[in-house]
C-alpha positions as CSV (number, residue, x, y, z in Angstrom):
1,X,0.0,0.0,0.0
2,X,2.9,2.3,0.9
3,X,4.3,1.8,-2.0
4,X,1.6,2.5,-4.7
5,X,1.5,5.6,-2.5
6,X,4.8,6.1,-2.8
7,X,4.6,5.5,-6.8
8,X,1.6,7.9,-7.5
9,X,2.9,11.0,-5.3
10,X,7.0,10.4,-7.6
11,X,4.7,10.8,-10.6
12,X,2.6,13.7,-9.6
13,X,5.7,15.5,-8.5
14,X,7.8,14.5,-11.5
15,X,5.1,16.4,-13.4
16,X,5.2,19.3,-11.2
17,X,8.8,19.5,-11.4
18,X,8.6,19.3,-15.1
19,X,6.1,22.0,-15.1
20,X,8.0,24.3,-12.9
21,X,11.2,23.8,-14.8
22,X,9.4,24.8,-18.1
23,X,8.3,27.6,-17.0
24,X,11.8,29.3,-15.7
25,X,13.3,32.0,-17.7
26,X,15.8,30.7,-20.6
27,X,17.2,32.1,-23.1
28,X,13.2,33.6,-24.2
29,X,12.4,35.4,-21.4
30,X,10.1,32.8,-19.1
31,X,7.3,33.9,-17.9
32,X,8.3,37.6,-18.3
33,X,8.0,36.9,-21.8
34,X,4.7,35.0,-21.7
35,X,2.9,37.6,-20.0
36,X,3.3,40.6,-21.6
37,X,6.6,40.4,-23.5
38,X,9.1,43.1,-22.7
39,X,7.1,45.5,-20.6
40,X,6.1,42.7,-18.6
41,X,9.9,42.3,-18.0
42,X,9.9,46.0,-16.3
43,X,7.1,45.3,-13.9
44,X,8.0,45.0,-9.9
45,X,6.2,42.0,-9.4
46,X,8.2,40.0,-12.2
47,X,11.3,39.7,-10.2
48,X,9.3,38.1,-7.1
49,X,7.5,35.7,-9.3
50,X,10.6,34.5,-10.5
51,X,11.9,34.3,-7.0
52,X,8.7,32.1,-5.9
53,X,9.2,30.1,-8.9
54,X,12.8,29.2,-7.9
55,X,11.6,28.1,-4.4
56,X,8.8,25.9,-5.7
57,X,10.6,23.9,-7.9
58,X,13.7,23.6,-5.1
59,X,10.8,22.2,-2.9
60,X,9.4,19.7,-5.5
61,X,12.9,18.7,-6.7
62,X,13.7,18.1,-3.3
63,X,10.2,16.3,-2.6
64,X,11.4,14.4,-6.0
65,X,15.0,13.3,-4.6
66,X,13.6,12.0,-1.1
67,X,10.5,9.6,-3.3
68,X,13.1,8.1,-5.4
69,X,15.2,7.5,-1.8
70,X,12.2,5.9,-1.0
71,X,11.2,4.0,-3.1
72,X,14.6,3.1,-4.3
73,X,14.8,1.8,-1.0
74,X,11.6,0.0,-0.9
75,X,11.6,-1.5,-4.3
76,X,15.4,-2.7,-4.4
């Protein structure tokens, strides 16, 4: 039971982490460039979204890292 637990939350957050990473500014702009394009660059608010975007996708890489522990451990 733990396991099929285990198994569906690594795939949800794989997703999520796949998700967040797309969404980070490359070499286009990001989000700053989804949303408005250049003047949507020189908004205040950009910078903090940006900065909330890096934390979430620390968390769910992190989240990520300790489910394949787990179930490296539990599997193997």
């Amino acid at each position: 039971m733990l396991n099929a637990i285990l198994v569906v939350l690594h795939i949800l957050v794989s997703a999520v982490l796949i998700l967040f990473v797309l969404l980070h500014a490359g070499r286009g702009g990001g989000l700053s460039d989804m949303f408005g394009g250049v003047s949507g660059a020189s908004l205040a608010g950009s910078t903090v979204v940006e900065r909330n975007l890096d934390r979430m996708t620390v968390v769910a890489a992190l989240i990520f890292a300790f489910t394949t522990i787990l179930l490296s451990l539990r599997l193997g």
